[in-house]
C-alpha positions as CSV (number, residue, x, y, z in Angstrom):
1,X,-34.0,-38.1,209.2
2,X,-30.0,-38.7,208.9
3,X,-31.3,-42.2,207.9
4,X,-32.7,-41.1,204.8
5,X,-29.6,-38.7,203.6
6,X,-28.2,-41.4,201.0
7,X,-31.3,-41.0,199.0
8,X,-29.9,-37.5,198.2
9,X,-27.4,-39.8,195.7
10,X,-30.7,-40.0,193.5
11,X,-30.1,-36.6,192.3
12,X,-27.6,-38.4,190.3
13,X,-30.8,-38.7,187.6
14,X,-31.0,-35.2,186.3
15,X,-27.3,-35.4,185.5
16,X,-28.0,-38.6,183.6
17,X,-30.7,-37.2,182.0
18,X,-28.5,-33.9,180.9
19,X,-25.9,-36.4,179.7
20,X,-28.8,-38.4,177.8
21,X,-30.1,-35.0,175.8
22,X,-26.2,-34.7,174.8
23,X,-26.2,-37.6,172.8
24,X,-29.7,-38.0,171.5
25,X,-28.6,-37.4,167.7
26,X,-27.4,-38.6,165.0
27,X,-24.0,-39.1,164.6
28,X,-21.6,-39.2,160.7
29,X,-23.4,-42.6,160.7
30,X,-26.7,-44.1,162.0
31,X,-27.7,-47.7,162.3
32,X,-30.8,-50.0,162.2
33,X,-30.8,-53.2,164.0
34,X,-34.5,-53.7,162.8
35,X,-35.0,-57.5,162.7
36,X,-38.2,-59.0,160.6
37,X,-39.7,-60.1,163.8
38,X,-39.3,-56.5,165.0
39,X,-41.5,-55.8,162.2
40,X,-44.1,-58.1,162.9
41,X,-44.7,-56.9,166.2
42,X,-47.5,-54.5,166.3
43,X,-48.1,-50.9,167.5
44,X,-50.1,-50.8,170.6
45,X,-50.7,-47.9,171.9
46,X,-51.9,-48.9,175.4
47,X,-48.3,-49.9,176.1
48,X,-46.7,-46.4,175.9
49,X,-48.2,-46.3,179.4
50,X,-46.2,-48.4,181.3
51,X,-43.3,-46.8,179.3
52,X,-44.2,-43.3,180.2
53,X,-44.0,-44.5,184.2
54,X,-40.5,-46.2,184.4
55,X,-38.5,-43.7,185.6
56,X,-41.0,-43.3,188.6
57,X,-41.5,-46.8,188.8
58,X,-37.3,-47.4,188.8
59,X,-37.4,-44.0,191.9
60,X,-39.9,-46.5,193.5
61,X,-38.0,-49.3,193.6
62,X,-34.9,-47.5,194.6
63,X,-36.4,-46.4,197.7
64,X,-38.0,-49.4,198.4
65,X,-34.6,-51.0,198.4
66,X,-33.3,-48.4,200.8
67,X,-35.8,-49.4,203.1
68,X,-35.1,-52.6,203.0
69,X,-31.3,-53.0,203.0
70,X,-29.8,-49.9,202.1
71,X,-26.8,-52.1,200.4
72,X,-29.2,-53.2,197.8
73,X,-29.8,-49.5,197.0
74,X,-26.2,-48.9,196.6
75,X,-25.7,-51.1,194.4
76,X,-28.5,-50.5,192.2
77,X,-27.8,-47.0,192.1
78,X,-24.1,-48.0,191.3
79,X,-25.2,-50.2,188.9
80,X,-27.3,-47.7,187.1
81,X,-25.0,-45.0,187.1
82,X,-22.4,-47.2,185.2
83,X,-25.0,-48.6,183.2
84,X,-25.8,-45.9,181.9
85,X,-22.4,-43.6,181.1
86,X,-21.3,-46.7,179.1
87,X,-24.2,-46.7,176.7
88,X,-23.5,-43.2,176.5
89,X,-20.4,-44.3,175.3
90,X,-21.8,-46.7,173.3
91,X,-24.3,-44.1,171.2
92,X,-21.6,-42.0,170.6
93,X,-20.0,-44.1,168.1
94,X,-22.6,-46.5,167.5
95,X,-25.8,-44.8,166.8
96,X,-28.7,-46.6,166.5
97,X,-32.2,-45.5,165.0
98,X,-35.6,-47.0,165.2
99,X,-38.2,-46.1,162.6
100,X,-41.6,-44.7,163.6
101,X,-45.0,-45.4,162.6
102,X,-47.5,-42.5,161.7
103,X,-49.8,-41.9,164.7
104,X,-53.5,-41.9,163.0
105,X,-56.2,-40.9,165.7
106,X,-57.1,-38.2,168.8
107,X,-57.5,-41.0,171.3
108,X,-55.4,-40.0,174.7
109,X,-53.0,-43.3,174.1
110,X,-52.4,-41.6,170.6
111,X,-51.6,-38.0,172.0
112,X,-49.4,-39.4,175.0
113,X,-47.3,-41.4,171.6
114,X,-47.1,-38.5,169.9
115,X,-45.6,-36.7,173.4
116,X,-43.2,-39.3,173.9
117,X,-42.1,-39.2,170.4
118,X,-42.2,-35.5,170.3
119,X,-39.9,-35.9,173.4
120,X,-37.6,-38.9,172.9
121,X,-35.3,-38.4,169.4
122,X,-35.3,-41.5,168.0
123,X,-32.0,-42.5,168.6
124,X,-30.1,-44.1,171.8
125,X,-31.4,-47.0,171.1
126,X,-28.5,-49.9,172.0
127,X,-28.6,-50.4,174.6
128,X,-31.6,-49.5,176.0
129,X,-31.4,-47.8,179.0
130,X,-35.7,-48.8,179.8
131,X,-34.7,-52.3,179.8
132,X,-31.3,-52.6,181.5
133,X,-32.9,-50.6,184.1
134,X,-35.9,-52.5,184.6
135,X,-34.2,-55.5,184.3
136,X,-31.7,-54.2,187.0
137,X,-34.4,-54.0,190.2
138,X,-35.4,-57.9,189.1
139,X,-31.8,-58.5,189.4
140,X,-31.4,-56.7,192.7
141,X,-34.5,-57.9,194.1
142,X,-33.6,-61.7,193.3
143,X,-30.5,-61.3,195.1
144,X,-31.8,-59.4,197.9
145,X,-32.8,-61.2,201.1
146,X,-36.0,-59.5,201.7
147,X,-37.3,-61.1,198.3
148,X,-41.0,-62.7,198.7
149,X,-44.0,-63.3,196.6
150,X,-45.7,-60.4,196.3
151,X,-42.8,-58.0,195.4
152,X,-41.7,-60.3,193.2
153,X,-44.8,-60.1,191.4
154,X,-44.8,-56.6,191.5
155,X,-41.4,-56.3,190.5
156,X,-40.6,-59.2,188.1
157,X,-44.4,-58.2,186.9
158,X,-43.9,-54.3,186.2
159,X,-40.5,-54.8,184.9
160,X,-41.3,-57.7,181.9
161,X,-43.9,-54.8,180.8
162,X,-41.9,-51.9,180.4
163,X,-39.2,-53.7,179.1
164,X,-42.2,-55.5,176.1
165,X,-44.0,-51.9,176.0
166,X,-40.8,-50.6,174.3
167,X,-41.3,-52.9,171.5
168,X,-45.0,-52.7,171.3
169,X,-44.5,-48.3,171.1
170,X,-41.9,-48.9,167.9
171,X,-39.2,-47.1,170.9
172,X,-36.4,-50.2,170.7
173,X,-35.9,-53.7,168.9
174,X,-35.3,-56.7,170.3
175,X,-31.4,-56.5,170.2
176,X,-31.3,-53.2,172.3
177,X,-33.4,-55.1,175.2
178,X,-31.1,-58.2,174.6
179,X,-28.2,-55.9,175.3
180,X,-29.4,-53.8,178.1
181,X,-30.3,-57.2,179.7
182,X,-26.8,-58.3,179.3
183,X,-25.1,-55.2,180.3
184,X,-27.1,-54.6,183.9
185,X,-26.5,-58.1,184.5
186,X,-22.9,-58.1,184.1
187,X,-22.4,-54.8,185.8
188,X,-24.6,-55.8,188.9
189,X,-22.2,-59.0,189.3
190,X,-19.3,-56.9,188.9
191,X,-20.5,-54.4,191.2
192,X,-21.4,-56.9,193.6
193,X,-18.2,-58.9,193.7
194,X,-16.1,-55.6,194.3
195,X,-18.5,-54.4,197.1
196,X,-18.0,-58.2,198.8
197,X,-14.3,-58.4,198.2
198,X,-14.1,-54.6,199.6
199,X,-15.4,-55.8,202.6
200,X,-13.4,-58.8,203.0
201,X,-10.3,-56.5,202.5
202,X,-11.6,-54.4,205.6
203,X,-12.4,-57.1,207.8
204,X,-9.1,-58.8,207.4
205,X,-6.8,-56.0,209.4
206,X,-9.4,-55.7,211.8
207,X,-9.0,-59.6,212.5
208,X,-5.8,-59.1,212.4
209,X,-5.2,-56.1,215.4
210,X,-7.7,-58.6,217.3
211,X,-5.2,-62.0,217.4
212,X,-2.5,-58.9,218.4
């Protein structure tokens, strides 16, 4: 059981989500970042159910990595975490909005929309935290050296969904995905090269008291 302590770290996700409700709002000013292709996309409702599972599907993956290679968790986890507070930096001074369609209908994808819109201000848009964070267990799993052909479809597969199912449900435009891409990518190198060059710095005096 000892082995499985560090997945007490993913409590770290109702503090997020706390810090998430905090800045869901609008700010003096509020932005649009609508683009016309944005606007051509459709509203399909079907795709607010992949949307409404990413935060289990993300818990999945995290403890799938543990499994794994614990390191790969870490860093994921790491890489969330920062991901995150900086776009919480990010909506507090630039708030972006993304208008809704009316929901027309009784059909069960229609009353899920309606819940998650009910739910989910529209606001915290850029970057959005759905697609760095999807895009973030691609990233991990590609550099990972358990990586194979069926997680990867499951994985590269799930995640290219959720991260098109925001557009689809009207919940983010194609800049915020853009961005959160961007920003997990950047932050998983960075986390990465500090993790490697923290463990050359350790193995260096140890090398050293060895020659002595």
């Amino acid at each position: 059981m000892k082995r499985f302590l560090p997945l007490i770290s993913m409590l770290v996700f109702p503090i997020m989500g706390w810090l998430y409700a905090l800045t869901n709002r609008p700010g003096a000013q509020v932005y649009s970042l609508v683009t016309d292709l944005d606007r051509a996309i459709p509203l399909v409702k079907i795709f607010v159910l992949p949307y409404s599972v990413w935060i289990f599907y993300i818990y999945l993956c995290l403890v799938y990595f543990f499994i794994k290679d614990p390191a790969v968790y870490r860093r994921s986890l790491i890489t969330y975490v920062v991901c995150a507070l900086i776009c919480y930096g990010i909506y507090l001074v630039f708030q972006t909005t993304v208008p809704r369609p009316e929901l027309v209908g009784t059909d069960p994808f229609t009353r899920l929309l309606g819940y998650v819109y009910g739910r989910d201000e529209p606001f915290n848009c850029f970057p959005s935290i759905h697609c760095f964070s999807s895009y973030m267990v691609m990233k991990a799993l590609y550099n990972s050296s358990f990586r194979n052909r069926i997680n990867q479809t499951l994985i590269y597969g799930m995640s290219s969904i959720i991260i098109v199912s925001t557009f689809f449900i009207k919940q983010h435009v194609i800049f915020d995905a853009f961005a959160g891409i961007i920003l997990a990518d950047v932050v998983y190198r960075l986390v990465t090269m500090i993790e490697r060059s923290s463990t050359v710095g350790k193995r260096k005096p140890m090398t050293q008291r060895a020659n002595m």
